[in-house]
TIDREN-701250 format. One line per 10 residues: number of its first residue (from 1); for each residue x, y, z of N, C-alpha, C, O, CB. Coordinates in steps of 0.2 Angstrom, whole numbers, plus 5000, padded with zeros to 4 digits. Glycine has a CB too. Layout:
N
NUM = X Y Z X Y Z X Y Z X Y Z X Y Z; ...
! end
This chain:
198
1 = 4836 4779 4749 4843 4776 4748 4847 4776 4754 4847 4781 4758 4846 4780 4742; 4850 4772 4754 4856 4771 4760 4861 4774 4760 4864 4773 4755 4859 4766 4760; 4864 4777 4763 4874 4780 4762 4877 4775 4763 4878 4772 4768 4877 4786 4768; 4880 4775 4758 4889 4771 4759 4892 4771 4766 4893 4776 4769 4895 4776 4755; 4892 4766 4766 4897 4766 4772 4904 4766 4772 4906 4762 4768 4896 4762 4776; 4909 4770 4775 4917 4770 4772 4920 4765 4780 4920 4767 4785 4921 4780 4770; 4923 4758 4776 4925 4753 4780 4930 4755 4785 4932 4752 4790 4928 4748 4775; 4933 4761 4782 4940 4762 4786 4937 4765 4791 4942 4766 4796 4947 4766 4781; 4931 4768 4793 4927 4771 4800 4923 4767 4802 4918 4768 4804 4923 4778 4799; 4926 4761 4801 4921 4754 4806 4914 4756 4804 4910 4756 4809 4921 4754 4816
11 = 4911 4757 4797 4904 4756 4796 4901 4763 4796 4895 4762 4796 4901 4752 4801; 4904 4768 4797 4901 4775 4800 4903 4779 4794 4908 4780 4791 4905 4778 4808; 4896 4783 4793 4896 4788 4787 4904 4792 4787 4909 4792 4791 4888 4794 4790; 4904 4796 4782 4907 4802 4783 4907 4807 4785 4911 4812 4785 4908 4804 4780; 4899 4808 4786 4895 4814 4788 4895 4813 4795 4895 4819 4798 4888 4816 4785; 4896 4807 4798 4894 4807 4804 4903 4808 4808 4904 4812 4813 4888 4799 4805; 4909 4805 4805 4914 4806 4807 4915 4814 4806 4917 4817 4811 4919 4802 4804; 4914 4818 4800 4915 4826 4801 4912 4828 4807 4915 4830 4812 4912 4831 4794; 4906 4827 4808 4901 4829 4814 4904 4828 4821 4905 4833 4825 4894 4824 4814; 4907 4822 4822 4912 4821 4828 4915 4824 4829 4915 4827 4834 4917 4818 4829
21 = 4918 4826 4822 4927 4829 4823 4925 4837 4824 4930 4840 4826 4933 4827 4815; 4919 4839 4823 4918 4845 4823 4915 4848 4830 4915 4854 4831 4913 4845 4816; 4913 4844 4835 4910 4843 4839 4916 4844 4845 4917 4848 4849 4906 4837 4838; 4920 4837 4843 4927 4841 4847 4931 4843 4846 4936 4842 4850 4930 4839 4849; 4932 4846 4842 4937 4857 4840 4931 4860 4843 4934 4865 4847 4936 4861 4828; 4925 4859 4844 4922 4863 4848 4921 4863 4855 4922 4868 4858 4916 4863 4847; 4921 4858 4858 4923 4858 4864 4931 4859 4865 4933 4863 4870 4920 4852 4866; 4934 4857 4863 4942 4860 4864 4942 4866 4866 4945 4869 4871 4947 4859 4857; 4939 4869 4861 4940 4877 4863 4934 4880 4869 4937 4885 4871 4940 4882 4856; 4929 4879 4871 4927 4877 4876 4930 4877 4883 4929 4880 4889 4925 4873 4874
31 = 4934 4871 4881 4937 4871 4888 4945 4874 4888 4948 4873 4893 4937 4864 4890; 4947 4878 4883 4952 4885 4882 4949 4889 4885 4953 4893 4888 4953 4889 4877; 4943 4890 4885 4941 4898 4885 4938 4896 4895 4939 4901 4899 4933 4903 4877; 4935 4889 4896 4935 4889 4904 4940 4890 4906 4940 4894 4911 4933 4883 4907; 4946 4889 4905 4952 4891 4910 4953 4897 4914 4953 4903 4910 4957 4890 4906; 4954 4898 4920 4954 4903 4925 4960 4907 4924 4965 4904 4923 4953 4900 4933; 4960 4913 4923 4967 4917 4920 4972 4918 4924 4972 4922 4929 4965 4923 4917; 4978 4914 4922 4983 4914 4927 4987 4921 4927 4990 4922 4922 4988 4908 4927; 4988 4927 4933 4990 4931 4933 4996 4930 4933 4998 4925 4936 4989 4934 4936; 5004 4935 4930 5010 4932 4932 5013 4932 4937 5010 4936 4941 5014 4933 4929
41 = 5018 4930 4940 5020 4931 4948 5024 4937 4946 5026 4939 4941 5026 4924 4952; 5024 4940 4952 5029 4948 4955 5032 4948 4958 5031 4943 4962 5027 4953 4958; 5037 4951 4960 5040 4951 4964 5043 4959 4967 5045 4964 4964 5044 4946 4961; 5043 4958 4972 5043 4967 4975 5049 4966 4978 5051 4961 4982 5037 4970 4981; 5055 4973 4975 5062 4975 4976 5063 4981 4979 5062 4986 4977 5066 4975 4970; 5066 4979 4987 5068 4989 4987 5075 4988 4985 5079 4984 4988 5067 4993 4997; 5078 4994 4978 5081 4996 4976 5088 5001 4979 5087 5007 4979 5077 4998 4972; 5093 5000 4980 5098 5006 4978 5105 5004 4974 5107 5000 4970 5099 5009 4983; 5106 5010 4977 5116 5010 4974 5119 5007 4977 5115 5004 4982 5121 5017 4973; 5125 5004 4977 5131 5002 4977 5135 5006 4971 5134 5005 4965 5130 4996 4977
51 = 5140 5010 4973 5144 5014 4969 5140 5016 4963 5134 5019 4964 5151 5010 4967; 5142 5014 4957 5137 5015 4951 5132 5012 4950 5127 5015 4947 5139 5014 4946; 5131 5006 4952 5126 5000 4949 5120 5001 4954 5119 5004 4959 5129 4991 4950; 5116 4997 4951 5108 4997 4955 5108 4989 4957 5110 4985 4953 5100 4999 4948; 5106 4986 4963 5105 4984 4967 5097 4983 4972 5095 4988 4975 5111 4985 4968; 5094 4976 4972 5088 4976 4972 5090 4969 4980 5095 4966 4982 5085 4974 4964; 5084 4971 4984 5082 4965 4989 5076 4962 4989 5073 4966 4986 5083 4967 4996; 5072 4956 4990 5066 4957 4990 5066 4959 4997 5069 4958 5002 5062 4952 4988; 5058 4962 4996 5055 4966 5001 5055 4962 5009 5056 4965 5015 5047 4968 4997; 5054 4956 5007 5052 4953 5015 5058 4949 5017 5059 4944 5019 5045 4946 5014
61 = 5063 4953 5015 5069 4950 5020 5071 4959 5020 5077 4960 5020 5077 4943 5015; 5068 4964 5021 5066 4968 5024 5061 4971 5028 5056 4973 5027 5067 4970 5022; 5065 4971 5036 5061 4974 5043 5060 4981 5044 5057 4984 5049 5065 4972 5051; 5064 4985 5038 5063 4995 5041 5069 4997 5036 5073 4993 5034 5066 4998 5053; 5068 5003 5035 5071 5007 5030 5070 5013 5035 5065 5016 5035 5067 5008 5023; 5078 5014 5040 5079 5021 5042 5084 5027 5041 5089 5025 5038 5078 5020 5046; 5085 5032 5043 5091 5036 5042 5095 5033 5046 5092 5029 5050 5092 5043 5043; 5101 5033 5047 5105 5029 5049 5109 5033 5052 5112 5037 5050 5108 5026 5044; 5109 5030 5059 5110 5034 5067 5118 5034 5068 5122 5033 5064 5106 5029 5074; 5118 5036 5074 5124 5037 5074 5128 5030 5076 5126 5027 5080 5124 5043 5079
71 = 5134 5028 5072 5137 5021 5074 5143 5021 5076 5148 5024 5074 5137 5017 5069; 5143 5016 5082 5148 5016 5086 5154 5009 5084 5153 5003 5083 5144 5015 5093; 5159 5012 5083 5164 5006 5080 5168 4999 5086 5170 5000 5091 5170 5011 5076; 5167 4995 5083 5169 4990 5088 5176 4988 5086 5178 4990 5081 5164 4983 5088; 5180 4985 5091 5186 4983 5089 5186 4976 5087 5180 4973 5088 5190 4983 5094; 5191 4972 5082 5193 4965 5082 5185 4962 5079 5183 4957 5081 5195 4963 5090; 5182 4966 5073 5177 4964 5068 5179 4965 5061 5184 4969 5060 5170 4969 5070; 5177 4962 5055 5176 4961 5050 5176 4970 5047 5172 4974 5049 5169 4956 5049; 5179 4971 5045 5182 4977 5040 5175 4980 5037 5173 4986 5038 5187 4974 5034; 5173 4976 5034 5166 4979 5030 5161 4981 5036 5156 4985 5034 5163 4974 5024
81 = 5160 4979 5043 5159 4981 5048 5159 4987 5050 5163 4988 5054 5162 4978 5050; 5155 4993 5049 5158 5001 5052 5155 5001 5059 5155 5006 5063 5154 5009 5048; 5152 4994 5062 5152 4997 5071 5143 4993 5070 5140 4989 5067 5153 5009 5073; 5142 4998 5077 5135 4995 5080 5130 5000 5080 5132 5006 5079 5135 4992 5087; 5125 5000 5080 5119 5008 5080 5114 5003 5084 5113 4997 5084 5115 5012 5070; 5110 5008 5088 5106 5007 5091 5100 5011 5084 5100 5016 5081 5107 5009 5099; 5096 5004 5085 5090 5007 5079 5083 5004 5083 5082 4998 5085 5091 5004 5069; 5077 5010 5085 5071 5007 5088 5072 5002 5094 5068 4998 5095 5066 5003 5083; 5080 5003 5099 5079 5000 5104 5085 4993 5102 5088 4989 5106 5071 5000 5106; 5085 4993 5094 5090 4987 5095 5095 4989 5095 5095 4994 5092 5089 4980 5091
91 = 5102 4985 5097 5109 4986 5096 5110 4979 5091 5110 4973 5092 5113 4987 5104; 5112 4983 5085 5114 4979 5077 5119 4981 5075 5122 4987 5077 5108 4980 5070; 5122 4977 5072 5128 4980 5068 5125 4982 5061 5120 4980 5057 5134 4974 5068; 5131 4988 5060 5130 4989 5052 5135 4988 5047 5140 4990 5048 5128 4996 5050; 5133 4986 5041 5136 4983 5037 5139 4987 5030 5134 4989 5026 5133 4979 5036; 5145 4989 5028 5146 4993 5023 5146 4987 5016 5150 4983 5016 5154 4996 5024; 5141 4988 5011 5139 4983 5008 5146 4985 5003 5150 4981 5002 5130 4982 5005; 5146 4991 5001 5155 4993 4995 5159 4990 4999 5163 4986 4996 5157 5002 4993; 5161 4991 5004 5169 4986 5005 5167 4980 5007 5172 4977 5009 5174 4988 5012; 5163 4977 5008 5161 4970 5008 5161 4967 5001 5162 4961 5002 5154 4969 5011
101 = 5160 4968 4996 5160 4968 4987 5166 4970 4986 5168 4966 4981 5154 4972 4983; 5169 4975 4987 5175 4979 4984 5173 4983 4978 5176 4983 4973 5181 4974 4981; 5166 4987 4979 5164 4992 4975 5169 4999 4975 5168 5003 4980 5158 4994 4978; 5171 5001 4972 5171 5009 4971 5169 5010 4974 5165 5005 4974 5170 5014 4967; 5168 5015 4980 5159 5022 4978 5160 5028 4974 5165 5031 4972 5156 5027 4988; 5154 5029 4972 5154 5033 4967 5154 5040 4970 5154 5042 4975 5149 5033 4964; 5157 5044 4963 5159 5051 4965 5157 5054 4968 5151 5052 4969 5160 5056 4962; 5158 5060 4972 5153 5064 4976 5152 5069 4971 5156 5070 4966 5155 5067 4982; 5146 5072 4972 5143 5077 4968 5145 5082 4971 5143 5083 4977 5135 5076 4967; 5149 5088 4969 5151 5093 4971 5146 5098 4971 5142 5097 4967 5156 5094 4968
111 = 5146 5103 4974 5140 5108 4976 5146 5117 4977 5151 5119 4977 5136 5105 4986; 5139 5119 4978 5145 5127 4975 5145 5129 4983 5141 5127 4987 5140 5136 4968; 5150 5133 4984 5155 5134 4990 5151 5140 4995 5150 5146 4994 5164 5137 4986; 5148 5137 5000 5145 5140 5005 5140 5137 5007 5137 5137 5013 5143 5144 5004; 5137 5132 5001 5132 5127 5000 5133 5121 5008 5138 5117 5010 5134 5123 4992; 5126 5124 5012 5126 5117 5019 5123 5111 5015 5118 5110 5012 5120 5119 5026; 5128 5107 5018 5126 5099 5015 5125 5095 5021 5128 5095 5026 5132 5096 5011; 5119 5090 5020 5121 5085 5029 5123 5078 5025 5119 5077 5020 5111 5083 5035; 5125 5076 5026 5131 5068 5026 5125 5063 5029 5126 5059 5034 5141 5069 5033; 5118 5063 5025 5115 5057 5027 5114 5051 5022 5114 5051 5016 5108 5060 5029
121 = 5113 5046 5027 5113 5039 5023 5107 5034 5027 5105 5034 5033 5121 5035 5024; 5106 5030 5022 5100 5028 5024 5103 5019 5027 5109 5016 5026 5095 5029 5015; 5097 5017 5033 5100 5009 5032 5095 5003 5033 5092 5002 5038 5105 5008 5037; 5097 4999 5027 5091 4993 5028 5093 4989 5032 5098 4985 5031 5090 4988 5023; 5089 4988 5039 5087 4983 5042 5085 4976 5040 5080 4974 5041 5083 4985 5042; 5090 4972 5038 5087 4964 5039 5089 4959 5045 5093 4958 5049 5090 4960 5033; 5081 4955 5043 5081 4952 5050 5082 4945 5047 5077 4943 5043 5075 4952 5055; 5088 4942 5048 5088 4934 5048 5087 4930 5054 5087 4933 5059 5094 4932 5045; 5085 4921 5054 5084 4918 5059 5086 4920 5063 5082 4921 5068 5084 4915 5059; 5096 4921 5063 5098 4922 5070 5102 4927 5071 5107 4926 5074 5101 4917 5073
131 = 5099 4934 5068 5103 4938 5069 5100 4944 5065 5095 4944 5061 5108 4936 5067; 5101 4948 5066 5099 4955 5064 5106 4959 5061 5111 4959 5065 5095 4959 5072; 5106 4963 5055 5110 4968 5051 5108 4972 5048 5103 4971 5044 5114 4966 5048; 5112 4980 5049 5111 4985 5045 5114 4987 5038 5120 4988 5038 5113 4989 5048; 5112 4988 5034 5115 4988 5028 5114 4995 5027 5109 4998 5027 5113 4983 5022; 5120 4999 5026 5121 5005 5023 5119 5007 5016 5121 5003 5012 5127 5006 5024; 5116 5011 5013 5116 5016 5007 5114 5021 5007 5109 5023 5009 5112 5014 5003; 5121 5025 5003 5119 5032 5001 5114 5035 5000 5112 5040 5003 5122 5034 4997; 5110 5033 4996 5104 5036 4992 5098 5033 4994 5098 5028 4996 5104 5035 4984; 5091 5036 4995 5085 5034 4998 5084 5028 4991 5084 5027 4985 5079 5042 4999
141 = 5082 5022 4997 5080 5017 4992 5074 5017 4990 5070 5020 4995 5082 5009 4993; 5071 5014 4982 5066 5015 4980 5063 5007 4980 5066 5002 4981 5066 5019 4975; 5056 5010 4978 5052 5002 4979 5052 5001 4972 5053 5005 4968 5045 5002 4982; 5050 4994 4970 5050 4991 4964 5047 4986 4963 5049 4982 4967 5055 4989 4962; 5042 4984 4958 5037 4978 4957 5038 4977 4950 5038 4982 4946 5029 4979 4960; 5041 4971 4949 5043 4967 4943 5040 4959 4942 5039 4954 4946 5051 4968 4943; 5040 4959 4936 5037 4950 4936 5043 4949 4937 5048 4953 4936 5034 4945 4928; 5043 4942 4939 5046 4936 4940 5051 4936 4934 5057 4938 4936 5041 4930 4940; 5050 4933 4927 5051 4933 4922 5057 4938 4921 5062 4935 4918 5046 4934 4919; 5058 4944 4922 5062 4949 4921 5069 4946 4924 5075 4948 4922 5059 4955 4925
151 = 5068 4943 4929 5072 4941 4934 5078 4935 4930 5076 4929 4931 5067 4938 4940; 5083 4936 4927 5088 4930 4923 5091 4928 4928 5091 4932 4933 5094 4933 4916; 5094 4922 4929 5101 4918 4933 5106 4920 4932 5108 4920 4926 5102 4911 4932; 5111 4921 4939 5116 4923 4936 5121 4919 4935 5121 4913 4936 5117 4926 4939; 5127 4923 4930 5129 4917 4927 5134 4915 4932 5136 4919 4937 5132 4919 4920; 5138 4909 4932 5141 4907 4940 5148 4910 4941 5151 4908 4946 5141 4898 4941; 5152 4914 4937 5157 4916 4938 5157 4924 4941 5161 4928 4942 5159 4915 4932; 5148 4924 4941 5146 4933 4947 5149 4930 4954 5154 4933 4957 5135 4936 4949; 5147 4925 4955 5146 4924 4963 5152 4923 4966 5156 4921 4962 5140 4918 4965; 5154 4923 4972 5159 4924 4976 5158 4915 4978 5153 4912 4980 5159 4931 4982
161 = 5166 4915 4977 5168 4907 4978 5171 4907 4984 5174 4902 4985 5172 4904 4973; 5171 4912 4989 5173 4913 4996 5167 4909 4999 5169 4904 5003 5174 4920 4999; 5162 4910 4999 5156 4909 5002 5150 4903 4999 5147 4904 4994 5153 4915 5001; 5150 4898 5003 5146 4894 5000 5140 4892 4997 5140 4886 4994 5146 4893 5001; 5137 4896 4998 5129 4899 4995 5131 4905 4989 5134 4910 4990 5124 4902 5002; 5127 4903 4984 5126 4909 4981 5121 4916 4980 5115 4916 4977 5126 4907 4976; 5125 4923 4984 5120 4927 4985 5116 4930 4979 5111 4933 4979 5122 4931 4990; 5120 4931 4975 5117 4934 4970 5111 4928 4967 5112 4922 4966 5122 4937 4963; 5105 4931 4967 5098 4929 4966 5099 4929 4960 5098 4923 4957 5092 4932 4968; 5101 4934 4955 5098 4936 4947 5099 4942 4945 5099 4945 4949 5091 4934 4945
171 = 5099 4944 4940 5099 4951 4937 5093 4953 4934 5090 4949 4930 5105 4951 4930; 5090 4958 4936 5084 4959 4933 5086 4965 4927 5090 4970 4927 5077 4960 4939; 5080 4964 4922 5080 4970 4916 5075 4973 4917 5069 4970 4917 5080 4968 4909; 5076 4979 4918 5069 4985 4918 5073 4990 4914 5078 4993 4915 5066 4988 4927; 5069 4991 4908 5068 4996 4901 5076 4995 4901 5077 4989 4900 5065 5006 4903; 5084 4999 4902 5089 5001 4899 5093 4998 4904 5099 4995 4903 5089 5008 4898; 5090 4998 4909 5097 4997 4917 5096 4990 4920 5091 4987 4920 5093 5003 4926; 5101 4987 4922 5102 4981 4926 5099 4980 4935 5101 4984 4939 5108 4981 4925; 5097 4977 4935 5097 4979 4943 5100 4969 4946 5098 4964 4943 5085 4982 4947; 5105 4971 4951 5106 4963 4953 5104 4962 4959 5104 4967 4964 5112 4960 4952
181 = 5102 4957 4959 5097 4955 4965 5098 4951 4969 5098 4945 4969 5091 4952 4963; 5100 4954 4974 5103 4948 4981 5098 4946 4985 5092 4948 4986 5108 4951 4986; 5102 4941 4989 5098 4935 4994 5104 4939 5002 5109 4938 5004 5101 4923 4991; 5098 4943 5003 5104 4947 5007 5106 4940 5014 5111 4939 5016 5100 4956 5012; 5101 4936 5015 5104 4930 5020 5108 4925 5018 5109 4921 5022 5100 4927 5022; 5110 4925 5011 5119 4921 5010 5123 4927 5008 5126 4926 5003 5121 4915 5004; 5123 4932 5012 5129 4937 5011 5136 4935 5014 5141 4935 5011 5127 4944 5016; 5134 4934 5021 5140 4932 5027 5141 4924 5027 5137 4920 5025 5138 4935 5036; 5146 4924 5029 5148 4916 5029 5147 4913 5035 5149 4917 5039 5154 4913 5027; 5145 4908 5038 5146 4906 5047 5151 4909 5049 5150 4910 5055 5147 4899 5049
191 = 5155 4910 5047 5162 4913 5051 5160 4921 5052 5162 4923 5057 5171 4912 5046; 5157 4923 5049 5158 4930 5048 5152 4932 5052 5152 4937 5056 5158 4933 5042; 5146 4928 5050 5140 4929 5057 5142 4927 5065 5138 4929 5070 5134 4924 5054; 5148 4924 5066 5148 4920 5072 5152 4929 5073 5149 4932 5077 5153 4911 5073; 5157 4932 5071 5161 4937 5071 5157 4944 5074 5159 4948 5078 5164 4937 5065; 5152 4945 5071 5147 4952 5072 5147 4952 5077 5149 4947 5081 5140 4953 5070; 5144 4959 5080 5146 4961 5087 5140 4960 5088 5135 4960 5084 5149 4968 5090; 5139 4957 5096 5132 4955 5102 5130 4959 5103 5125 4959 5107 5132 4951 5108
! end
């Protein structure tokens, strides 16, 4: 005996359209499961303070993380400016990132009375195209690897309307704490890089 043919499948069984259709759900998922597994992007932050808050760079607009030498003050420079340091032979200026922002700094931690203390600070090294700067921080910065993802936009009433680039990158969230994340190379404005001491 013959099978019916159903007109509305141009002449073709029903068994034979399930069979198709069954064939490509099968390959579909087939070529789901070939797909090469995409890892997510990362992104690596050396971390510190500014007054209270946590504050992030990425890694490769950092050249050295060192204690921070002795610095010599210049005249007729940018206020947030504390002078020049010779670091590994170069002469850089260093940069107070809290009076450049208008941070507080945070309290000092008091110590019981006899207690020797050394007054050390640490300083990141960045190197931009045409120029080289020190950036001051109290506290040893840490390292940090985070997805991409973590990383939100900031909203546009963070960023400083002095300056015409926006340096804040984004706010990232890790567990409880905020960390914001700068583009340390639209910190200064042309005027203020032309100003640093040579």
């Amino acid at each position: 005996m013959k099978k019916k043919s159903d007109k509305s499948n141009g002449g073709v069984s029903e068994e034979v359209v399930e069979q198709r259709e069954a064939e490509q759900q099968a390959n579909g998922k087939d070529s789901d499961a070939a797909k090469p597994y995409q890892p997510e992007a990362m992104v690596h932050l050396i971390v510190f303070k500014l007054g209270e808050e946590s504050y992030g760079i990425r890694i490769e607009q950092v050249k050295e993380v060192t204690v921070t030498p002795s610095v010599t003050r210049m005249p007729r420079t940018p206020k947030f400016i504390k002078g020049v340091a010779n670091i590994r032979g170069d002469i850089i200026a260093v940069m107070d990132l809290e009076q450049r922002f208008g941070i507080r700094p945070a309290a000092m931690v008091t110590t019981p009375p006899g207690t020797l203390t050394k007054d050390i600070s640490y300083t990141l090294v960045i190197e931009a195209k045409d120029y080289s700067i020190g950036v001051v921080v109290k506290e040893v910065p840490q390292s940090l690897n985070l997805s991409v993802s973590k990383i939100d936009k900031a909203p546009s009433f963070l960023q400083d309307t002095t300056i015409s680039e926006n340096y804040i990158e984004g706010i990232a969230k890790v567990d409880s704490r905020l960390i914001i994340v700068l583009d340390m190379f639209k910190i200064l404005s042309a005027e203020e890089i032309k100003a640093l001491p040579k």
